[in-house]
C-alpha positions in Angstrom: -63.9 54.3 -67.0 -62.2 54.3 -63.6 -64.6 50.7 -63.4 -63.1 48.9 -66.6 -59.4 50.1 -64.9 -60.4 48.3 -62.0 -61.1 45.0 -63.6 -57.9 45.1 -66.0 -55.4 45.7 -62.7 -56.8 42.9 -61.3 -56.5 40.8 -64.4 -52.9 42.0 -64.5 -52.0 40.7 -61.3 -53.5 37.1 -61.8 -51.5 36.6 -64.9 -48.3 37.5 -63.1 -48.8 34.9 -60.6 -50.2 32.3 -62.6 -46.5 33.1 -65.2 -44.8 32.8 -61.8 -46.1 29.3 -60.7 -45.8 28.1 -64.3 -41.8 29.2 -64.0 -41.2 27.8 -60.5 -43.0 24.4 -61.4 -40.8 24.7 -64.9 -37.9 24.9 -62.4 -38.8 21.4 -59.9 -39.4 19.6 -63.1 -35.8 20.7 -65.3 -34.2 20.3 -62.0 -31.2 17.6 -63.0 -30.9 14.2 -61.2 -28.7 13.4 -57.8 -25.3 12.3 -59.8 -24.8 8.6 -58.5 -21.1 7.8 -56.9 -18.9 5.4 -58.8 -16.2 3.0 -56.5 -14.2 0.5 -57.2 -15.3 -3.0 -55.6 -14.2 -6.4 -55.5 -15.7 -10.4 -54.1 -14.8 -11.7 -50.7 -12.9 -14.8 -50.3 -11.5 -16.7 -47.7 -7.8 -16.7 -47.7 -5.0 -16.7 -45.4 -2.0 -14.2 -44.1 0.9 -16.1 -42.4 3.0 -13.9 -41.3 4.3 -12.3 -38.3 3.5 -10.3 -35.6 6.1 -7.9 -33.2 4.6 -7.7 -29.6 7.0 -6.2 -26.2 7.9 -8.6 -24.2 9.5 -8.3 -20.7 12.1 -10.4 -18.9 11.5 -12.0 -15.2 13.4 -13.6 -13.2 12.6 -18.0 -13.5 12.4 -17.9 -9.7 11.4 -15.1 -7.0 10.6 -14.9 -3.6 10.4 -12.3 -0.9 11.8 -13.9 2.3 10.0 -12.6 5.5 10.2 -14.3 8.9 8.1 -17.2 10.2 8.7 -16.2 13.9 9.4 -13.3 15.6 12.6 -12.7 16.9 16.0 -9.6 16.5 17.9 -9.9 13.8 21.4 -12.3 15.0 23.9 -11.6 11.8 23.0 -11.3 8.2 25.3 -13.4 6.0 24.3 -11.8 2.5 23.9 -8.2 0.5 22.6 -6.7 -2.4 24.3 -8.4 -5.3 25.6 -11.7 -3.3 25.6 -14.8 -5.3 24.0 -17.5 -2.9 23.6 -21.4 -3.4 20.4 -23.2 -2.3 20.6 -24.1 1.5 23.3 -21.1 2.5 22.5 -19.1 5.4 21.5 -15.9 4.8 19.9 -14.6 8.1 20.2 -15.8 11.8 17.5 -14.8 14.6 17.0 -15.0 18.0 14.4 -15.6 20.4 15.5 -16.7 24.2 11.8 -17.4 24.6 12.0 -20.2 21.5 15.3 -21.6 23.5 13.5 -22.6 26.6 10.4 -23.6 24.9 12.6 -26.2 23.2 14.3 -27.0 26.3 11.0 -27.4 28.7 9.9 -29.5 25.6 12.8 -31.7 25.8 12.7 -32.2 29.4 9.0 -33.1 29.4 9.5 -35.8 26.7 12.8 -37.3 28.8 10.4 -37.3 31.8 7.0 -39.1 29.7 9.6 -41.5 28.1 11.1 -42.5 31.3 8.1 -43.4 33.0 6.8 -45.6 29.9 10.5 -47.2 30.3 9.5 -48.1 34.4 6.1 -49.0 33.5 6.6 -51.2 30.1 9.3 -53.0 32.7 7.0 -53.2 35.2 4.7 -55.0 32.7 7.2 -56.9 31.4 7.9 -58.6 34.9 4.4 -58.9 35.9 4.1 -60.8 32.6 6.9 -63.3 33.3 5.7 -64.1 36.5 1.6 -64.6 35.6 3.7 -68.0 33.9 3.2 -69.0 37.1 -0.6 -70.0 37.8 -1.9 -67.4 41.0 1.0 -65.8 41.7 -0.5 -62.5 39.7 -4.1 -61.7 39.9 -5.5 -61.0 35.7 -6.8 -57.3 36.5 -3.1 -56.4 38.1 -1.6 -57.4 35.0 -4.6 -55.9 33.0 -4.1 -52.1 34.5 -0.3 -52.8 34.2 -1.0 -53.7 30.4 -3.5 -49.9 30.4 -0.5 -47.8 32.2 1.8 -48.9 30.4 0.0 -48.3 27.0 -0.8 -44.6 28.4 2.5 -43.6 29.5 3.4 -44.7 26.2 0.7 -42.2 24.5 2.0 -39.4 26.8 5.7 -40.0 25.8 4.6 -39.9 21.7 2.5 -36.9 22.9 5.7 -35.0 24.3 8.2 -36.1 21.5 5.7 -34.6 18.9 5.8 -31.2 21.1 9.5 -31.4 21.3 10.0 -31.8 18.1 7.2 -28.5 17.1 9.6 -26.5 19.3 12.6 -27.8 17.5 10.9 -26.9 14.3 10.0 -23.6 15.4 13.7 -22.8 16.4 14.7 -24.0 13.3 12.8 -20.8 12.0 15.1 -18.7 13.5 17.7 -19.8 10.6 16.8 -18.4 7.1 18.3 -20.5 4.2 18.2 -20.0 0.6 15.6 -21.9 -1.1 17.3 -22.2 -4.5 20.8 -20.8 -6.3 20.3 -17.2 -7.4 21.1 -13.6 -6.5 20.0 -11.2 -3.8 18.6 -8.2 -5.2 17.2 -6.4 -2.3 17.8 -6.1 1.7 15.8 -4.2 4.1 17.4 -5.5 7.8 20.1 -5.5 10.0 21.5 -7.0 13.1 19.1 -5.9 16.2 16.2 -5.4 14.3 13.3 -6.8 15.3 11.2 -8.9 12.5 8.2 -11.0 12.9 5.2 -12.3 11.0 3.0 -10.2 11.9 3.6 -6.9 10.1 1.2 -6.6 7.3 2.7 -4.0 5.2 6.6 -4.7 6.0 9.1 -5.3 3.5 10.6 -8.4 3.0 13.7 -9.2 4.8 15.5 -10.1 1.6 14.2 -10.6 -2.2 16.2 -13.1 -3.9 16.2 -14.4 -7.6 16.9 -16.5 -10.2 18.9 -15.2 -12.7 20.6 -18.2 -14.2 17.2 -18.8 -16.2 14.9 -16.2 -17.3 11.2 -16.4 -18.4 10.2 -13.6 -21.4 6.7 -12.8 -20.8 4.5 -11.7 -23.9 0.7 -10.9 -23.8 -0.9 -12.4 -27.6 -4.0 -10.1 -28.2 -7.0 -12.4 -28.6 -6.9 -12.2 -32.1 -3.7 -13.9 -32.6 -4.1 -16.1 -29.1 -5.1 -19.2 -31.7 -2.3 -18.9 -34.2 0.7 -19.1 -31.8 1.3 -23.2 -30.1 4.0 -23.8 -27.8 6.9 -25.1 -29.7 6.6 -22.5 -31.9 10.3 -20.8 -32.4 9.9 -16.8 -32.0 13.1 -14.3 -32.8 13.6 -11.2 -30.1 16.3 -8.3 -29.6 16.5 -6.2 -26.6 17.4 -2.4 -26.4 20.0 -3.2 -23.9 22.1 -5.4 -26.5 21.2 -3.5 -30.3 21.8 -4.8 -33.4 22.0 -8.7 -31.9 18.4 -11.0 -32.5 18.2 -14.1 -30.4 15.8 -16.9 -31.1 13.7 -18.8 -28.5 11.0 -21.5 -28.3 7.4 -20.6 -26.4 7.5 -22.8 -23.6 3.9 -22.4 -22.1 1.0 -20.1 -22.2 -1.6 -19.3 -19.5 -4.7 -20.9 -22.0 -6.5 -18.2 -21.1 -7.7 -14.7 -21.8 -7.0 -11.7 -19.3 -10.2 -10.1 -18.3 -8.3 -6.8 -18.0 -6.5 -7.0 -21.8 -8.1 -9.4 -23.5 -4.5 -11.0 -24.2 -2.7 -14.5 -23.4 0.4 -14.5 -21.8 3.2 -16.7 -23.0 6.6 -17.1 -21.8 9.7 -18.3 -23.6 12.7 -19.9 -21.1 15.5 -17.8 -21.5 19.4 -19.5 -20.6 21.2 -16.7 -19.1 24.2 -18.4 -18.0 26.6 -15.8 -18.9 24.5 -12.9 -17.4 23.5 -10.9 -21.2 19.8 -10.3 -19.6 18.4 -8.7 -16.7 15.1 -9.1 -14.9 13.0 -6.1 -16.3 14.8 -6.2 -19.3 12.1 -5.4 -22.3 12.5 -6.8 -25.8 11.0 -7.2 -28.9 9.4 -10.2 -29.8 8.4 -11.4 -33.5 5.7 -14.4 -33.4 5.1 -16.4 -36.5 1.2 -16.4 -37.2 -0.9 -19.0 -39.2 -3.5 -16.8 -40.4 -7.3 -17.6 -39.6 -9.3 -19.4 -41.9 -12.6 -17.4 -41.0 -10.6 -14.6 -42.6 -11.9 -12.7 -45.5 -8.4 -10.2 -47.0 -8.9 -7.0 -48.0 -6.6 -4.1 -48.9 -6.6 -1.6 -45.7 -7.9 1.0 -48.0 -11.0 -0.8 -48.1 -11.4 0.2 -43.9 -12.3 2.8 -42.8 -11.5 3.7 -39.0 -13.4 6.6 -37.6 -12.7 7.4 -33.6 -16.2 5.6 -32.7 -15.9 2.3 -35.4 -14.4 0.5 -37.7 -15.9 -1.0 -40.9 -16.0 -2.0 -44.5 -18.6 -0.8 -47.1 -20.4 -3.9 -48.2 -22.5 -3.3 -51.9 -25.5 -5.0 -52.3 -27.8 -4.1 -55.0 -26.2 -0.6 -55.7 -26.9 0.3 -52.1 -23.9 0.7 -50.0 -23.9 -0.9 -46.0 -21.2 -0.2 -43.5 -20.5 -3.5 -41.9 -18.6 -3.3 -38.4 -15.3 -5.5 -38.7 -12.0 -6.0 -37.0 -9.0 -6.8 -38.0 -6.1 -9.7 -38.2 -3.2 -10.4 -39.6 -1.7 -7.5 -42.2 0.9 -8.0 -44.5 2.0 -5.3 -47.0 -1.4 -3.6 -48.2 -3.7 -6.1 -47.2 -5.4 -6.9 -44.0 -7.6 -9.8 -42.4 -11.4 -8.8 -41.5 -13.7 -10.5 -39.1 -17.4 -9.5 -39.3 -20.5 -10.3 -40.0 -19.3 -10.8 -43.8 -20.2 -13.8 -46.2 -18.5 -15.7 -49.0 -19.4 -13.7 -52.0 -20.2 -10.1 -50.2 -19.3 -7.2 -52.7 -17.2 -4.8 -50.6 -16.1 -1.3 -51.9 -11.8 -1.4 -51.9 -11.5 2.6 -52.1 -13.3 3.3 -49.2 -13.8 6.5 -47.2 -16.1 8.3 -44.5 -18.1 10.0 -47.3 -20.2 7.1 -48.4 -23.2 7.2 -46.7 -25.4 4.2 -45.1 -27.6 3.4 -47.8 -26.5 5.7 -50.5 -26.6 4.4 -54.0 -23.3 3.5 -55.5 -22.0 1.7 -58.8 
C-alpha cells in the first residue's frame, strides 16, 4: 500500500512540472512583438540659405604706436598730455644726453681735421701735377705717392663725415616727433626722468593714436569665412550710440584661419571725422552670407545636439543611423548641414535622443 503511494507522489510531481514548462514555453511563444517606431522623414537636396549672420565686432584705432626712446637720456620738457591733439612731425618729448653733445662735437672736429688735410694734399697733387708738364722737373713715383695720399686722406675725410653724421643722427634721437596726426591716449614720463632702451618691461613713454579713421575688427567662424568677399557692404550699431545702424564696406581680411578660433578676421574702415566712435568701442555687425552649395537644409528639428555630438538621423532600409553634422547658415526653421550626407539620403525631420543607432523605424 504505502509502495503504490510512493509511486503516485512521484507521478504527481512530474506532471506538475512538465504543466509548468508547457505554461512558461506557452508564455515565450504568445509573448507580443517589439512595436516598431514611426517618424516622419523627408529626401536631401542641395539648396541654399542667403541670409545673414550677426557677429561682435570691436573698434581700433587705424594707427597705434607706443613711443619708447631710442637712446638713453633725462627727460628735457614734454610738450603733450593725455587727450592732446598732435599733427605728424610736432614735438612731443625733448631729451638730453651731454655725453651725445660731445660725441657730436669730437665727431665734427675729427671730420674738419680729415677734410683739411685731403684739402693740403689734393693741392699738393694738384701742383705736383702742373709742374710734371715740365719733362724731369718731378720724378713719376713722387707724383705717384702724391696721387696715393691724396686718395687716402680723401677716404679718411668720407670715413669721419659718415661718423659725424651717425652722431648727428643719434642726437637727433634725443627729439621725439609724432609720426602721424592723431591723439595721445596715454603718458607715463616726466621732466628728469630718466628713459632709455634698454628696459624690457617699461611702459612706453607716450601711446598715441589714430582716431580720425577707425578699423572694425570682426572674426568670420570658418564656416561662413567663404561666403563673405571684400566689397561686400555690412550694416552695424554700437551700444554706445542705440537705436542708430551705420553701414560699412569690408575692406580686407587676414585670408586666413586663426589656429586659436578657427575664425578670419576682417576689418571694415570706419571715417570718424566727427569723433561718434572710440577705440574699444564694440558693435554689432550683420554680414550678408551666400549660402554653401555643399549644403544639404534641414528643419533644426531634424538635429539633435547632445553635450558630446551633434547629428541627424539618416534612414536607410528601415534602420535608423546617426550621422555627425555641423551646421551653416539658419534662417527661420531651417538650417544648413555639412556631413558625411549624400544626394538622396532619407533623414528623419522629428528627431530626438530616443532613437537608437540601428533601431528599426518606419
Amino acid at each position: 500500500m504505502n509502495h503504490r503511494i510512493q509511486i503516485f507522489a512521484v507521478l504527481a510531481i512530474i506532471i506538475f512540472f512538465a504543466s509548468c514548462g508547457d505554461k512558461e514555453e506557452n508564455k515565450k511563444t504568445t509573448a507580443p512583438p517589439v512595436a516598431t517606431a514611426t517618424y516622419k522623414t523627408m529626401i536631401l537636396q542641395p539648396r541654399l540659405i542667403s541670409g545673414n549672420v550677426q557677429l561682435p565686432g570691436v573698434m581700433q584705432p587705424f594707427q597705434f604706436v607706443q613711443l619708447y626712446p631710442k637712446i638713453s637720456g633725462f627727460i628735457k620738457n614734454v610738450a603733450v598730455d593725455r587727450g592732446s591733439l598732435v599733427r605728424q612731425g610736432q614735438v612731443l618729448i625733448t631729451l638730453e644726453a651731454p655725453e651725445i653733445e660731445q660725441q657730436v662735437a669730437s665727431a665734427k672736429l675729427k671730420y674738419t681735421q680729415a677734410q683739411a688735410t685731403y684739402i693740403t694734399s689734393k693741392d699738393r697733387y694738384r701742383r705736383l701735377l702742373e709742374t710734371s708738364v715740365t719733362p724731369g722737373t718731378i720724378a713719376p713715383y713722387d707724383l705717384e705717392a702724391t696721387a696715393s695720399k691724396m686718395q687716402g686722406d680723401s677716404a679718411t675725410a668720407q670715413g669721419e663725415y659718415a661718423n659725424y653724421k651717425a652722431q648727428e643722427t643719434m642726437k637727433s634721437y634725443l627729439t621725439v616727433t609724432a609720426p602721424f596726426d592723431g591723439i595721445i591716449t596715454e603718458r607715463n614720463v616726466h621732466p628728469g626722468a630718466l628713459a632709455g632702451p634698454g628696459a624690457q618691461n617699461a611702459k612706453p613713454m607716450l601711446v598715441l593714436q589714430q582716431l580720425s579713421k577707425l578699423r572694425l575688427v570682426v572674426d568670420i567662424p570658418e564656416q561662413y569665412a567663404m561666403q563673405v568677399k571684400n566689397g561686400d557692404n555690412v550694416k552695424y550699431k554700437t551700444n554706445a550710440i542705440p537705436g542708430v545702424e551705420f553701414t560699412g564696406t569690408i575692406s580686407r581680411s587676414s585670408q586666413s584661419l586663426s589656429n586659436n578660433y578657427r575664425s578670419e578676421t576682417i576689418e571694415i574702415d570706419v571715417q570718424n571725422v566727427d569723433n561718434k566712435f572710440k577705440p574699444g568701442m564694440y558693435a554689432e555687425v550683420v554680414l550678408p552670407t551666400s549660402g554653401s552649395a555643399n549644403a544639404f537644409v534641414v528643419p533644426k528639428s531634424a538635429v539633435v545636439t547632445t553635450t558630446e555630438r551633434k547629428y541627424v538621423i539618416t534612414v536607410d532600409n528601415n534602420i535608423a543611423h546617426w550621422t555627425d553634422i555641423s551646421e551653416g547658415n539658419q534662417s527661420n526653421d531651417s538650417t544648413e548641414i555639412f556631413g558625411n550626407l549624400h544626394n538622396g539620403s532619407e533623414v528623419i525631420v522629428n528627431a530626438n535622443y530616443q532613437v537608437k543607432d540601428g533601431q528599426t523605424v518606419k
